[in-house]
N, C-alpha and C positions, 0 to 999 in steps of 0.2 A: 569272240574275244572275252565277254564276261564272265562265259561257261571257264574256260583256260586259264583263267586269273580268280575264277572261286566268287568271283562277285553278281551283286544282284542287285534290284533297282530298292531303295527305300520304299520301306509299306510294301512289299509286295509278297503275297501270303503264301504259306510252301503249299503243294497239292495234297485235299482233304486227307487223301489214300496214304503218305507217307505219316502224316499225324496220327494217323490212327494205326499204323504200322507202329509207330515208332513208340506212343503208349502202351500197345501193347506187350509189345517188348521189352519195356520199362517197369511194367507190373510183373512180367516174369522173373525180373531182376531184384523184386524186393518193396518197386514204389507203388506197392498197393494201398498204403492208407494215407497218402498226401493229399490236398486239396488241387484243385485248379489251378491254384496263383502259385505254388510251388511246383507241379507239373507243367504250367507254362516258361516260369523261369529257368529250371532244365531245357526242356525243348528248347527256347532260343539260347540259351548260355553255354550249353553243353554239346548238344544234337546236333547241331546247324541246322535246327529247323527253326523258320518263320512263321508264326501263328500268333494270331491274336488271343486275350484271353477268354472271350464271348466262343470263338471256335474250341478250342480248348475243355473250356466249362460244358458245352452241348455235347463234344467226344465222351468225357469222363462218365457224364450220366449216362450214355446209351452204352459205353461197354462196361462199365463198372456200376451199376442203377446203387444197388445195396449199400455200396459203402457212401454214395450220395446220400444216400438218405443216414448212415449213420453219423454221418461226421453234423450235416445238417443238423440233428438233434442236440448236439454239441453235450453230448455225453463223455464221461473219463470215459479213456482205451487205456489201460495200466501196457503198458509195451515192456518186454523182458529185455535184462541186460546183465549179461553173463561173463564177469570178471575171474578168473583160472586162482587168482593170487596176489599177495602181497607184491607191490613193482611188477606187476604184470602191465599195468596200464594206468599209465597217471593222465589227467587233464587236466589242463590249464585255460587261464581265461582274464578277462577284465571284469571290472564293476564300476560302472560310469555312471551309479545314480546320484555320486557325492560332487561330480566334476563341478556344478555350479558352485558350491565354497571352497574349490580350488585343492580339493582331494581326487585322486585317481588311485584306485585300489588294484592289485593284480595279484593271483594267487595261483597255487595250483593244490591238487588234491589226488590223494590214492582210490581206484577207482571199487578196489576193493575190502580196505578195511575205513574209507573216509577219510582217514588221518591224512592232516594238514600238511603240507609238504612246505607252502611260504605261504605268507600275506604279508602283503607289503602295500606303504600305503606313501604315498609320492606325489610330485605336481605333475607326473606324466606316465600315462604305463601306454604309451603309443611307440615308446621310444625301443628298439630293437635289442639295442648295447643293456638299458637297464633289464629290460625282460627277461636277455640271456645270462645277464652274471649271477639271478636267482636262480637259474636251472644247472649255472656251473658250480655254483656253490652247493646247491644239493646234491650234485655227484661226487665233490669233494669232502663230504661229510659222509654221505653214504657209501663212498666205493664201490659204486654198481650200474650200470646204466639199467635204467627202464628199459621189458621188453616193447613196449609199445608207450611213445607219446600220441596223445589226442587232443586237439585245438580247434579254432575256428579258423576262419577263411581271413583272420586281419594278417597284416602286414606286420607288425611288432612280433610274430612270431618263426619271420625268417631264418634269424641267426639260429635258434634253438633246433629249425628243424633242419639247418645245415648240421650242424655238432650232433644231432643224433642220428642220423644218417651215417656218419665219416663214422662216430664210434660204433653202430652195429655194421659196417659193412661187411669186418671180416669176420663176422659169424655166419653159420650155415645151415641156420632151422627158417623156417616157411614164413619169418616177418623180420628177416633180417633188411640192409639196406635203407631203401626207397619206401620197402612195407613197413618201417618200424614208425613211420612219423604219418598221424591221420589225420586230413582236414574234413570239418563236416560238423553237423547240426550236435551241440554238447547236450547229454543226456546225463552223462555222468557230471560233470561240473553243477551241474543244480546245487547239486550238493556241499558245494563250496555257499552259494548263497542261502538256502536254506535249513543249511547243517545242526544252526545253534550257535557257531562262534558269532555272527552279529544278525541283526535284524533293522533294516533301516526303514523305518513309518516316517515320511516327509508330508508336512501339511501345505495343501496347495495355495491356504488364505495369511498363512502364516510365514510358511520357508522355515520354520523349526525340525530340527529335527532329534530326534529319540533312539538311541543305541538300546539295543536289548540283546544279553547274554543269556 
């Protein structure tokens, strides 16, 4: 009955053989330089697999030793990131360092020349409706849709990535649809917080805080 319905008892750990299948089939997919606590949260969020992070951590090192030990050292990896174009790939994102004086920031950026697309700065950028009428107003100004949006895994950026979806579907290059809108870890949005347009130093004894342009 459990087998049949998909279910399984609480704590009950997958067999060692499939975790170490399923790693490494996961490093052939690209997640070769993650840590543990990242390759465990795939395994149970993604995989369906059940593993704790101690099993996990003892896989990583015996079939990947090397990169244990690099990431251990906690040296920069500069990782490449290869943007085609202007509007080829914008990212979008929040900045929640200000929320405690009742500011919530949300922006987005071109992935390839930097330039600023919005910043906006409001008592909420959780909310769906305000998130997407900065993304429609940017197509209304621009007249073009982005080939590819890129965002994280929050919930405020549903509506945007229904409306980009519905506007590339009837096109017919290899990220039209479903591929035109990407969830996942932002690499290219740093760049919205570290760009230059602001810099926020909050002092922990103080709560002051310092804009720098």
């Amino acid at each position: 009955m459990m087998k049949r319905l998909r279910l399984r008892r609480y704590g009950a750990e997958s067999p060692l053989i499939n975790i170490v299948q399923k790693i490494i089939q996961l490093h052939k997919q690209g997640y070769s330089n993650i840590g543990y606590r990242a390759m465990w949260k795939i395994l149970n969020s993604c995989c369906g697999i059940n593993a704790t992070q101690e099993t996990v951590r003892i896989a990583l090192k015996a079939i990947h030793y090397d990169g244990v030990v690099a990431r251990s050292r906690r040296r920069l990896v500069r990782r490449r990131y290869c943007n085609l174009g202007p509007n080829f790939c914008i990212h979008i994102d929040g900045y929640d360092k200000l929320k405690p004086f009742g500011i919530s920031v949300h922006g987005a950026i071109d992935g390839f020349s930097r330039k600023i697309i919005w910043l906006t700065a409001s008592h909420t950028n959780k909310n769906p409706r305000n998130v997407a009428l900065n993304f429609v107003e940017f197509l209304r100004q621009s007249k073009r849709v982005p080939r590819l949006v890129r965002s994280d895994a929050g919930t405020e950026n549903v509506i945007i990535r229904s409306i980009q979806i519905a506007l590339r579907a009837v096109h017919n290059d290899n990220m039209s649809g479903y591929r035109s809108f990407l969830r996942g870890d932002q690499l290219g949005i740093k760049g919205l917080r570290c760009c230059g347009v602001f810099c926020v130093l909050t002092s922990p004894h103080s709560g002051e805080i310092c804009l720098k342009t």
